[in-house]
Residue frames as a rotation matrix with the C-alpha (Angstrom) as fourth column:
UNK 1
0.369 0.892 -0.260 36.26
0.886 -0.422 -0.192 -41.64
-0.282 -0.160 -0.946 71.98
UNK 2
0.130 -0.287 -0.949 38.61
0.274 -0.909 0.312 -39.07
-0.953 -0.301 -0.040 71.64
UNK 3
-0.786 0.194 0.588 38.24
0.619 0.263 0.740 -39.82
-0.011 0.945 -0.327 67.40
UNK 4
-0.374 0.844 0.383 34.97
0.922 0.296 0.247 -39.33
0.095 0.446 -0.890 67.60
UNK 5
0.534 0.435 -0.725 33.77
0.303 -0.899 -0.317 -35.73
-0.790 -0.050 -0.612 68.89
UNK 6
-0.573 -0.449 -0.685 36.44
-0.225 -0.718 0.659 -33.90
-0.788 0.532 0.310 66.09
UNK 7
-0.996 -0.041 0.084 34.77
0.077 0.146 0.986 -36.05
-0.053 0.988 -0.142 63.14
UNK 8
-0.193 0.954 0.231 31.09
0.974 0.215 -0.070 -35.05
-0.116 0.211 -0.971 64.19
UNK 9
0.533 0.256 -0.806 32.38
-0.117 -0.921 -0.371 -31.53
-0.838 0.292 -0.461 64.13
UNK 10
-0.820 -0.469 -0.328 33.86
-0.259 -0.206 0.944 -31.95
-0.510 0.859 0.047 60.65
UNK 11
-0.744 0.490 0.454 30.64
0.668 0.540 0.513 -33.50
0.006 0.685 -0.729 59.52
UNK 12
0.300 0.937 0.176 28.76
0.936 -0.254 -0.243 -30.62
-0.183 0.238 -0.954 60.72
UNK 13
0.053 -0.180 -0.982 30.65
-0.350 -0.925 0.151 -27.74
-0.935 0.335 -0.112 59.80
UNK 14
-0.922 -0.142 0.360 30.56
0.236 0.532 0.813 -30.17
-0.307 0.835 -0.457 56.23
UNK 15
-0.173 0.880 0.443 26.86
0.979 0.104 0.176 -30.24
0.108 0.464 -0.879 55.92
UNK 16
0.751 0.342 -0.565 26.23
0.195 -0.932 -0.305 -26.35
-0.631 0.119 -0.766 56.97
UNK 17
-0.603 -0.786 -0.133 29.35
-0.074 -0.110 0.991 -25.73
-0.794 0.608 0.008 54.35
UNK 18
-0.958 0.234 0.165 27.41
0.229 0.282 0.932 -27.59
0.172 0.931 -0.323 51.57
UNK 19
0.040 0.962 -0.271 24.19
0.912 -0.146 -0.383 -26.21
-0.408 -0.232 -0.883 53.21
UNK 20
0.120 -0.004 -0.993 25.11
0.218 -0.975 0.030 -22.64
-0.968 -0.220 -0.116 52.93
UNK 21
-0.813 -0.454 -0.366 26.91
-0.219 -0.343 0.913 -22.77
-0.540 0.822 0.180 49.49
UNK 22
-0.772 0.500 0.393 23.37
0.611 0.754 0.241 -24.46
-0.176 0.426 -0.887 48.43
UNK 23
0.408 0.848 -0.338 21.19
0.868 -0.475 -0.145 -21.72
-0.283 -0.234 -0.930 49.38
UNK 24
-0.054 0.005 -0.999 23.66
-0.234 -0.972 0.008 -18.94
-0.971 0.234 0.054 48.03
UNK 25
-0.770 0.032 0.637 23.04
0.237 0.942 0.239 -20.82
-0.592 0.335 -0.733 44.87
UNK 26
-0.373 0.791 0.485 19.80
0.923 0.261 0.284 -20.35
0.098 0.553 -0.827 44.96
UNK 27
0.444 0.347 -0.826 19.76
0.372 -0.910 -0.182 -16.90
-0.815 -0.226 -0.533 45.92
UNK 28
-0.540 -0.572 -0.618 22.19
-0.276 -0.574 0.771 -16.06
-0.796 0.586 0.152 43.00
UNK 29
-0.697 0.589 0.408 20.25
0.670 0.333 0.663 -18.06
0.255 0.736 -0.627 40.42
UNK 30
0.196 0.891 -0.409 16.92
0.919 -0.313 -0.240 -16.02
-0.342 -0.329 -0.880 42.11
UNK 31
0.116 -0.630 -0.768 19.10
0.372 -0.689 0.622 -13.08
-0.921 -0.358 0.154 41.74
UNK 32
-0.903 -0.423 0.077 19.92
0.196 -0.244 0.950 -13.44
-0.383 0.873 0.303 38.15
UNK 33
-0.488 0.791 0.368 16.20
0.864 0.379 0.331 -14.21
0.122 0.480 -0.869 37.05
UNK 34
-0.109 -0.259 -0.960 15.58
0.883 -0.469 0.026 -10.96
-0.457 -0.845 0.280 38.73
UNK 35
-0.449 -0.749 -0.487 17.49
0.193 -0.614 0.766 -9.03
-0.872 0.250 0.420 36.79
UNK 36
-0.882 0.382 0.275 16.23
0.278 -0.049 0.959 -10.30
0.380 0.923 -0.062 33.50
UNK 37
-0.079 0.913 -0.401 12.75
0.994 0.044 -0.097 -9.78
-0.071 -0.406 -0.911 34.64
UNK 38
0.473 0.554 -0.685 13.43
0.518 -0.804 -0.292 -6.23
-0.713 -0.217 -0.667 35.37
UNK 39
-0.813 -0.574 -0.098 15.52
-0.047 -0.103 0.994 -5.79
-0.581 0.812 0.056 32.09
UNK 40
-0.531 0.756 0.383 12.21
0.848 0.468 0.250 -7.34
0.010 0.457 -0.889 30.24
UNK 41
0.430 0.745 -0.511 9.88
0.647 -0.648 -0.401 -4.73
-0.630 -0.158 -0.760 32.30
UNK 42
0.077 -0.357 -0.931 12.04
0.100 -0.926 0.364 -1.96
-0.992 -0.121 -0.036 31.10
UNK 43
-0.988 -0.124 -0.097 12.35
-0.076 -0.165 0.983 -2.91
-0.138 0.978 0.154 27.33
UNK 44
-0.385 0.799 0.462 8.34
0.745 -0.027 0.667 -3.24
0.545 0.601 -0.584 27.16
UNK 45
0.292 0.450 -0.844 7.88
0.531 -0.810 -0.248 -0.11
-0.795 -0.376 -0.476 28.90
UNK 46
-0.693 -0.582 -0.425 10.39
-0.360 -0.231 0.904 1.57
-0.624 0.779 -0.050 26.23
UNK 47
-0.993 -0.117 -0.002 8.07
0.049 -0.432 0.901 -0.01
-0.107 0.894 0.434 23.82
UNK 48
-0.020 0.985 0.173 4.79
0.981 -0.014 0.192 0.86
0.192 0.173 -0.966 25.02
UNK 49
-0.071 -0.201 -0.977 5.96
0.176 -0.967 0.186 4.50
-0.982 -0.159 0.104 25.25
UNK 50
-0.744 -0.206 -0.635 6.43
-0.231 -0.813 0.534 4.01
-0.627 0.544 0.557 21.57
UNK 51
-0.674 0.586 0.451 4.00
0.721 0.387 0.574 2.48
0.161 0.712 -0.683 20.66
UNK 52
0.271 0.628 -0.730 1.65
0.795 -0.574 -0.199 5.37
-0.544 -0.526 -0.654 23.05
UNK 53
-0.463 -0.201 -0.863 3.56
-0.238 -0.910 0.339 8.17
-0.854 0.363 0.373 21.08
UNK 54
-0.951 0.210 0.226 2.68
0.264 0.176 0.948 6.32
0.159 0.962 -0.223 17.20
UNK 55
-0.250 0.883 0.398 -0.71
0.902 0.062 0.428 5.89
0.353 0.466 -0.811 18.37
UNK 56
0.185 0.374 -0.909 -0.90
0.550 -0.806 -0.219 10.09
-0.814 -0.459 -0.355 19.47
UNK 57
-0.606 -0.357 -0.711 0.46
-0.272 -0.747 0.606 10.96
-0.748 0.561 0.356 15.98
UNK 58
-0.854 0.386 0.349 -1.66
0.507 0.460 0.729 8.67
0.121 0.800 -0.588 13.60
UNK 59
0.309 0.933 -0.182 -4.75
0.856 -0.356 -0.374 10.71
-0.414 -0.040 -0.910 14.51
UNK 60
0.154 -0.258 -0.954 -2.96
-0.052 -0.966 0.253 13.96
-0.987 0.010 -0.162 13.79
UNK 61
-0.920 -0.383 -0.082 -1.53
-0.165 0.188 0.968 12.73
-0.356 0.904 -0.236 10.42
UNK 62
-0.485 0.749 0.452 -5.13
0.769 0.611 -0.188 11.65
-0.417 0.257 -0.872 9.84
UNK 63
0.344 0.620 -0.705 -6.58
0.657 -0.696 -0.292 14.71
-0.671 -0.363 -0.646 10.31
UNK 64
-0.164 -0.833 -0.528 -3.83
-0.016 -0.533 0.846 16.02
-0.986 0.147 0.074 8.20
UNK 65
-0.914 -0.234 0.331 -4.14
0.162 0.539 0.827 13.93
-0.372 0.809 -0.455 5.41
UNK 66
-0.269 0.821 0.503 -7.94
0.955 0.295 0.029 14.33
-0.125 0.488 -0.864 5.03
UNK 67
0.368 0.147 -0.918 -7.54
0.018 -0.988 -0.151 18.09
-0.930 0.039 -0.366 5.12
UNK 68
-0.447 -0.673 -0.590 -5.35
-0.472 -0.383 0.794 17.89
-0.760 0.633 -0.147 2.16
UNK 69
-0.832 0.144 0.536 -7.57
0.407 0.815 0.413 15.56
-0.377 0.561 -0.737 0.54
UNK 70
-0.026 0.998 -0.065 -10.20
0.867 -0.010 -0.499 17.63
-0.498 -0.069 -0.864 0.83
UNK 71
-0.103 -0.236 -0.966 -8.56
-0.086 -0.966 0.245 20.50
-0.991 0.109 0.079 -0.15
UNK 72
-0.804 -0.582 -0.121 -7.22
-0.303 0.226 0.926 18.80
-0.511 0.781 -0.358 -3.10
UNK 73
-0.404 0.771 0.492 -10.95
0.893 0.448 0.032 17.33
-0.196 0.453 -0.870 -4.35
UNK 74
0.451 0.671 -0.589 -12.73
0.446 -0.741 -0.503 21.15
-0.773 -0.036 -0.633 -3.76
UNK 75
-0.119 -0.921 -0.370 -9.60
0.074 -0.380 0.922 21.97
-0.990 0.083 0.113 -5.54
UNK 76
-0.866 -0.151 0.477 -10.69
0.221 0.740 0.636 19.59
-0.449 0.656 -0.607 -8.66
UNK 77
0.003 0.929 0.371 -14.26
1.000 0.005 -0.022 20.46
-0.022 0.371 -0.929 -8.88
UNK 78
0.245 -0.338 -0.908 -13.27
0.178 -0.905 0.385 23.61
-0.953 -0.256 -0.162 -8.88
UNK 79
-0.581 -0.670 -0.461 -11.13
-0.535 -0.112 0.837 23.77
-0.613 0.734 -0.294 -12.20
UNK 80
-0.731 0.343 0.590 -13.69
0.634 0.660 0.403 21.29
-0.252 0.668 -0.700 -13.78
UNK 81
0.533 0.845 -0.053 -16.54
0.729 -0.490 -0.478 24.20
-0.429 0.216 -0.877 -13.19
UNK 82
0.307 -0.187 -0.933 -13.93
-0.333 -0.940 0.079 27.13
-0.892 0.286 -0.351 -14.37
UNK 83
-0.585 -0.805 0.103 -13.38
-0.033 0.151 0.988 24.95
-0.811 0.574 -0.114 -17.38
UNK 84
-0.304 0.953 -0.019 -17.07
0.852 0.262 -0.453 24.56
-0.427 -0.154 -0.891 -17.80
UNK 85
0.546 0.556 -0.627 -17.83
0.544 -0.804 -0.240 28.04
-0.638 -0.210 -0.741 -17.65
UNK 86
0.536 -0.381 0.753 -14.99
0.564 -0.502 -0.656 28.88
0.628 0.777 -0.054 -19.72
UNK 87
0.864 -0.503 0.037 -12.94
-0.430 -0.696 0.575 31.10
-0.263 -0.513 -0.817 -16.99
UNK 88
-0.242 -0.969 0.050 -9.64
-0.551 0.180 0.815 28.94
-0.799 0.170 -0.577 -17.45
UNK 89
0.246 -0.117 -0.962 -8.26
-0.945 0.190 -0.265 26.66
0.213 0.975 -0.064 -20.48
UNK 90
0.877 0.364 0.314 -8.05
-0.374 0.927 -0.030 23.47
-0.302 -0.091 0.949 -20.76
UNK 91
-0.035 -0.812 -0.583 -4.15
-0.980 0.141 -0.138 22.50
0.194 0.566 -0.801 -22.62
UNK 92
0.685 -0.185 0.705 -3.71
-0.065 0.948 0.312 18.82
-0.726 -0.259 0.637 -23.65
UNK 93
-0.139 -0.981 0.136 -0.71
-0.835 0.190 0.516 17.28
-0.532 -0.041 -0.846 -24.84
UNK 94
0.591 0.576 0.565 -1.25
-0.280 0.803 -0.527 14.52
-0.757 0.153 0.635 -27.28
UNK 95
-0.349 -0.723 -0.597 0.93
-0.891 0.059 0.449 12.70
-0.290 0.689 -0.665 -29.40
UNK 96
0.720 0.643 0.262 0.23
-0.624 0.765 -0.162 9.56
-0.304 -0.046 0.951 -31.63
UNK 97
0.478 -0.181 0.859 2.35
-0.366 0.848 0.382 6.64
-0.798 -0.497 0.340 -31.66
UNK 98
0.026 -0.158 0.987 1.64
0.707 0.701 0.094 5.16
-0.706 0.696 0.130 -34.91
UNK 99
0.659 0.469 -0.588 2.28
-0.033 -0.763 -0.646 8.06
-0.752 0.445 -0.487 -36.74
UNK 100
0.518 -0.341 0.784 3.79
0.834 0.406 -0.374 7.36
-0.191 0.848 0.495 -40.35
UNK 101
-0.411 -0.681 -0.605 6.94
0.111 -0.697 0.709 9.70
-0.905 0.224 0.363 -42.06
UNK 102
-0.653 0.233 0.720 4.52
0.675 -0.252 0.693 9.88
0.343 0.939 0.007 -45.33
UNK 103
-0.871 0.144 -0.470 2.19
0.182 -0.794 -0.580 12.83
-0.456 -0.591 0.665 -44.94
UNK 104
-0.706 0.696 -0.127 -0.18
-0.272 -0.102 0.957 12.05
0.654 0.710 0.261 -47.94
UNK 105
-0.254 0.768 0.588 -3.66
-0.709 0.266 -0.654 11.32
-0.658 -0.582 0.477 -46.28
UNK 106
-0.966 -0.004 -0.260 -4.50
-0.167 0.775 0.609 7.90
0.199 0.632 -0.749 -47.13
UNK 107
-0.443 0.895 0.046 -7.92
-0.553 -0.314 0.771 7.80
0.705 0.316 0.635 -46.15
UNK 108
0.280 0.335 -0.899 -7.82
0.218 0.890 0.400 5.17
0.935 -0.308 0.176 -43.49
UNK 109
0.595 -0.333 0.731 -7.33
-0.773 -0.487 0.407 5.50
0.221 -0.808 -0.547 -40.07
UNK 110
-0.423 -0.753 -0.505 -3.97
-0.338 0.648 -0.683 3.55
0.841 -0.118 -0.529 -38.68
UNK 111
0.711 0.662 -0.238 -6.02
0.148 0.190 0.970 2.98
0.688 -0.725 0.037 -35.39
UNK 112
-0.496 -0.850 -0.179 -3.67
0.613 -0.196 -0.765 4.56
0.615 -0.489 0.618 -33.31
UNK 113
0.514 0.840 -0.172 -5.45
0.750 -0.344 0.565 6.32
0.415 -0.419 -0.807 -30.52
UNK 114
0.446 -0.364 0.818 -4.14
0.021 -0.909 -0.416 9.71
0.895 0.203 -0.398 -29.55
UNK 115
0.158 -0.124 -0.980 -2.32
0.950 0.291 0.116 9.61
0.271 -0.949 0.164 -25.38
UNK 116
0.879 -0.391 0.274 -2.20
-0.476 -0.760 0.443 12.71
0.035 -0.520 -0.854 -23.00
């Protein structure tokens, strides 16, 4: 009898041994998953901050852009009526391509059209 009491305490300080180490286990594993988790949160906060800042500038830049567009059309019809009216000149630039080193006029056209 005197066997027997030491090897039922070795069997239970065995099983709460292989109990405990079981359950810090699973608290470290819990532990890690955690972590990532709140790693995750923190990189898609980070990018819904930027994405919240892009989508507070794309309206500005809009706004921008269609100011300058507009400018830039009033701009156009502008210069088309002061060319109209005569107030400014017109200057084009034109050169032709097919343009021969003989200078006689042959009477034909080379069909070369003229480019700005």
């Amino acid at each position: 009898m005197n066997w027997k009491i030491p090897l039922v305490i070795a069997l239970l300080l065995t099983s709460i041994l292989g109990v405990t180490l079981y359950y810090r286990t699973l608290y470290y594993d819990a532990e890690k998953a955690r972590k990532i988790t709140v790693y995750d949160r923190e990189k898609q906060q980070v990018v819904f901050e930027q994405l919240s800042h892009q989508m507070q500038t794309i309206p500005a830049l809009d706004t921008q852009h269609t100011k300058a567009l507009e400018h830039d059309k009033k701009l156009i019809t502008q210069l088309e009526r002061d060319v109209a009216t005569s107030r400014r000149r017109l200057h084009v630039k034109a050169t032709c391509s097919n343009v021969s080193v003989n200078t006689t006029p042959s009477g034909l056209d080379d069909a070369a059209r003229a480019r700005l």
